[in-house]
N, C-alpha and C positions, 0 to 999 in steps of 0.2 A: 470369502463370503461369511464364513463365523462372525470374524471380527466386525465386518461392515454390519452382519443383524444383530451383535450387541453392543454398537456403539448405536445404530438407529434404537435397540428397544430404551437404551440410558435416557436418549437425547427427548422423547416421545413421554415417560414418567415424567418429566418436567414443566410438560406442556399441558397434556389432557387428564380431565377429571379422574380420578383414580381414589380406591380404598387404603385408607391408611392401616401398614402394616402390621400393626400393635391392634389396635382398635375395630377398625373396618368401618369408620366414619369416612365420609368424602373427604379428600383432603388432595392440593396442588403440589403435592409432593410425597415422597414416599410413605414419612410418616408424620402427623398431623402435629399441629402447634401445641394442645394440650398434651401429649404423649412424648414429645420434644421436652417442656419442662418439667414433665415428671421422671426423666430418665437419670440414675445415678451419678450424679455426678459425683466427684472425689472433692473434698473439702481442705479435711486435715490428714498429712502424711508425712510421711519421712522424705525429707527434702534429699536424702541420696539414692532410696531406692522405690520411695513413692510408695510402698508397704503403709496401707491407714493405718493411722495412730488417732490417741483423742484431740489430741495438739499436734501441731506442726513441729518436729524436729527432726532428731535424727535415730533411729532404733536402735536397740539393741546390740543388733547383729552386725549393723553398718560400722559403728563403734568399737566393735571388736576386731572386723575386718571389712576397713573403707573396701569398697568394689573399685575397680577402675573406670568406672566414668563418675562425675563427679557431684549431678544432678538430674535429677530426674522429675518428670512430671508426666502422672498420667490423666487424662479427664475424666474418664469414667473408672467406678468399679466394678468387675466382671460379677454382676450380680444381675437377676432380671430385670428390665429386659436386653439389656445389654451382650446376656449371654446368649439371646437368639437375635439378636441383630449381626453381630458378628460374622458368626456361623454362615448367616446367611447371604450374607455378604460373602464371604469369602470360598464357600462351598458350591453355592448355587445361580453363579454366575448376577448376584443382584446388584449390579456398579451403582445401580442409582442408591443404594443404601449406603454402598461403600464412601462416596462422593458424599450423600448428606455427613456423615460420619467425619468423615476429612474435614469439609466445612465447618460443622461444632469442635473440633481439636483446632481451625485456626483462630476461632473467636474465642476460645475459654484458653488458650497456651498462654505463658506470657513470655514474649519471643524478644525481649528488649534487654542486655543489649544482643542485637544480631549475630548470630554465627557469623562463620563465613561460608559453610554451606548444610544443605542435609543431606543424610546419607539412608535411605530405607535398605533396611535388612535384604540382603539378594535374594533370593530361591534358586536351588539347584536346577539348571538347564532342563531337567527331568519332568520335574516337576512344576515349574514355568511352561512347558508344551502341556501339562497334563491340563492344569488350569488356564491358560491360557492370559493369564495376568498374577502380577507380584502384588496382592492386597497392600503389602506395608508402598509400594513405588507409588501407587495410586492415591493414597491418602499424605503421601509425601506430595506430590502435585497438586492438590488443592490448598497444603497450607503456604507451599514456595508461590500460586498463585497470587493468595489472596496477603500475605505479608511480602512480598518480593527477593525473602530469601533466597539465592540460590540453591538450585537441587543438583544433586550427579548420582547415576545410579548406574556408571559404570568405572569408577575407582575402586570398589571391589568385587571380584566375583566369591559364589559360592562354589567351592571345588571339589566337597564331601557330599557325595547323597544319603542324606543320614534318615534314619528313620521318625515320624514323626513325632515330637517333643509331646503330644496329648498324651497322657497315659503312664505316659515314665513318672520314675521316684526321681525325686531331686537329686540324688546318686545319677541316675542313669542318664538325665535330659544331661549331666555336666559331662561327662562321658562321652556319648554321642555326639556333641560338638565339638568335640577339639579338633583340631585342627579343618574344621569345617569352610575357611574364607583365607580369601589370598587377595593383597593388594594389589591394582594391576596399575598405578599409577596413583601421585600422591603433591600437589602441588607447594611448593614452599611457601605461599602465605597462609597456608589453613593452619592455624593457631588454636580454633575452638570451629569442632564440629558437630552435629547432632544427629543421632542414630534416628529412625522413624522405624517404627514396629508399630503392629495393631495389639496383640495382648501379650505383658509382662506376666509370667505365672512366678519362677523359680528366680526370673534374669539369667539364664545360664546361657541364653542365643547373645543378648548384649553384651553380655560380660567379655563372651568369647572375643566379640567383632569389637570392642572397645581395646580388649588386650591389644589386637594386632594395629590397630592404630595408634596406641601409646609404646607399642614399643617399633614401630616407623616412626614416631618422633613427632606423633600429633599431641600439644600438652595439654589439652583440656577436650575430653569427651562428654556429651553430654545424651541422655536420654529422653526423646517425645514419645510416649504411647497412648495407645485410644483408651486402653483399660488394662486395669491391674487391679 
């Protein structure tokens, strides 16, 4: 019954008049056209770890020690109001935001040449019952929609229930992940895959899940996120 009255209240945001979320103008969808084009987008960044820079290249810290995936792209940066749309999305059961969110990361990504599939970050068993949906699987399904990528969001699971990455020092979110995912199956043409997360803070969830894919013998990992 949950599931059926928050898949009807999603399906209903997209129908009937409603106040947009930022604003509180009328608007036919979550959140309206002018609040849409004023949201952060990411311009120039570091083409490995999507870290803004004033130009596009590569940072510092990539330079010194490439990450193992190989590129990355995020659309937004975790700045307002980005950092209450998320939240909200992902806390307060809002799919229709989450959804609009997924939509603007398959229209702003540049997805050419094609993976061969995407892979959203798992959530431990736990914590998938608690929330009752995987944020990053969900915004994975609107861009495999609307580009035809293929999705699988069951080649790996999460196997650590680790504590949650908000809060930690960049010491401690890299810590708390190790050994966090386990491959449960892994097909011989994925050649280049792509991670789907909603926000990159440290990279140390992707890092991890990129690691155990490049060392099963996938050779080009690559990262989509909503904001960083």
């Amino acid at each position: 019954m949950k599931n059926i009255l928050r898949k009807f209240t999603t399906f209903t945001h997209w129908l009937l008049p409603q106040s947009c979320f930022l604003c509180g103008d009328t608007s036919i969808q979550p959140v309206c056209a002018a609040c849409i084009a004023d949201l952060p987008y990411q311009h120039t960044a570091c083409i490995s770890c999507a870290q803004a820079l004033p130009k596009t290249g590569v940072c510092s810290d990539c330079q010194k020690q490439p990450p193992p995936y190989t590129h990355t792209q995020a659309v937004f940066s975790y700045t307002y109001p980005i950092n209450k749309l998320i939240p909200a999305a992902k806390f307060n059961q809002n799919l229709a935001i989450l959804k609009l969110l997924g939509h603007l990361m398959a229209q702003q990504l540049t997805t050419e040449p094609h993976p061969n599939v995407l892979i959203p970050v798992p959530l431990h068993i736990k914590r998938l019952r608690e929330r009752g949906y995987n944020q990053s699987q969900e915004l994975a399904k609107c861009i495999a929609k609307q580009t035809g990528i293929p999705l699988d969001y069951k080649a790996c699971q999460r196997i650590k229930h680790t504590d949650p990455q908000t809060g930690l020092s960049r010491q401690e979110r890299q810590t708390n992940i190790v050994g966090a995912f386990q491959i449960v199956r892994l097909p011989k043409n994925w050649q280049h895959i792509v991670l789907i997360d909603d926000v990159m803070t440290t990279g140390s969830t992707v890092k991890e899940l990129a690691l155990v894919f490049k060392d099963a013998g996938v050779p080009k990992v690559d990262v989509w996120c909503c904001a960083r």
